[in-house]
C-alpha positions as CSV (number, residue, x, y, z in Angstrom):
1,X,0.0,0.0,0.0
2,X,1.8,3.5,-0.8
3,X,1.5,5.8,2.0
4,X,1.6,9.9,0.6
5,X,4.4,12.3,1.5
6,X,7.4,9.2,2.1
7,X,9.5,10.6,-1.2
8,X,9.5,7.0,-2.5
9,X,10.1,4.8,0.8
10,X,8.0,2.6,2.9
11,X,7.7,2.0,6.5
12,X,9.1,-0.9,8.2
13,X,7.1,-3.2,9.4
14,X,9.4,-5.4,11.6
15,X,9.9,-5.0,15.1
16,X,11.6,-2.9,16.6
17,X,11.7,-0.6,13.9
18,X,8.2,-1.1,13.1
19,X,6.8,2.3,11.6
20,X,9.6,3.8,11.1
21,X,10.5,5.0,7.5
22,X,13.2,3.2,5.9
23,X,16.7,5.3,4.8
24,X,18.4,5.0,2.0
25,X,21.4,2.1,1.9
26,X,24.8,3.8,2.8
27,X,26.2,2.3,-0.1
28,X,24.3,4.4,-2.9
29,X,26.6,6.5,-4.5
30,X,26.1,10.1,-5.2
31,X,25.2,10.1,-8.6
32,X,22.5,7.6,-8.1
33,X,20.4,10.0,-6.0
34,X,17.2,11.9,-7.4
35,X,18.9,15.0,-6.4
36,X,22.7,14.5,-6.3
37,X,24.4,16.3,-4.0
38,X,26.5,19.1,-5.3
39,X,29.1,19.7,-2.7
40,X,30.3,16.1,-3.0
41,X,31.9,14.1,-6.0
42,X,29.7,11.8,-7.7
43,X,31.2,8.8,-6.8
44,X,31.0,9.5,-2.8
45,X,28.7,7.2,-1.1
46,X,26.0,8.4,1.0
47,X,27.3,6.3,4.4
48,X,30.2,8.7,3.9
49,X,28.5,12.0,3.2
50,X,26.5,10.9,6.5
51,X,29.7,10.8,8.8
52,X,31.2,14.0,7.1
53,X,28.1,15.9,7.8
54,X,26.6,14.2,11.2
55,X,23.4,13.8,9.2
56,X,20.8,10.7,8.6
57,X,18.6,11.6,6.5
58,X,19.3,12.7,2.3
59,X,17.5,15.7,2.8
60,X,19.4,16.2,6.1
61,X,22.4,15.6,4.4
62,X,21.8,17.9,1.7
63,X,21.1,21.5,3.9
64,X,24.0,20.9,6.0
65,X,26.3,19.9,3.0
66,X,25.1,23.7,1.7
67,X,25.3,25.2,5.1
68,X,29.2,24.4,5.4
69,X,29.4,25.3,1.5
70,X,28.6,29.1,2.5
């Protein structure tokens, strides 16, 4: 069943995660994203842009990757 407003992902429904909406795999490269992010090569993966910028989330990611560009 597709649930509005989850940009493409489901929720899990396994405990102990159970409703939670699933993140992206760490290993998904850069230029594989919707959106890739600008302030990072292409070929960096996202488990890395995670630990540079202290963010989960892509979206996260992505306004503090722009925030440190300034």
């Amino acid at each position: 069943m597709k649930q509005p407003g989850l940009d493409g992902r489901h929720r899990d429904q396994n405990p102990p995660k159970a409703g939670e909406i699933q993140q992206k795999r760490g290993d998904t490269q850069n230029r594989n994203l919707d959106r890739p992010i600008p302030q990072f090569p292409q070929n960096t993966r996202l488990d890395t842009m995670r630990e540079r910028t202290g963010k989960v989330g892509v979206e996260a990611v992505r306004r503090e990757a722009a925030k440190r560009d300034k």
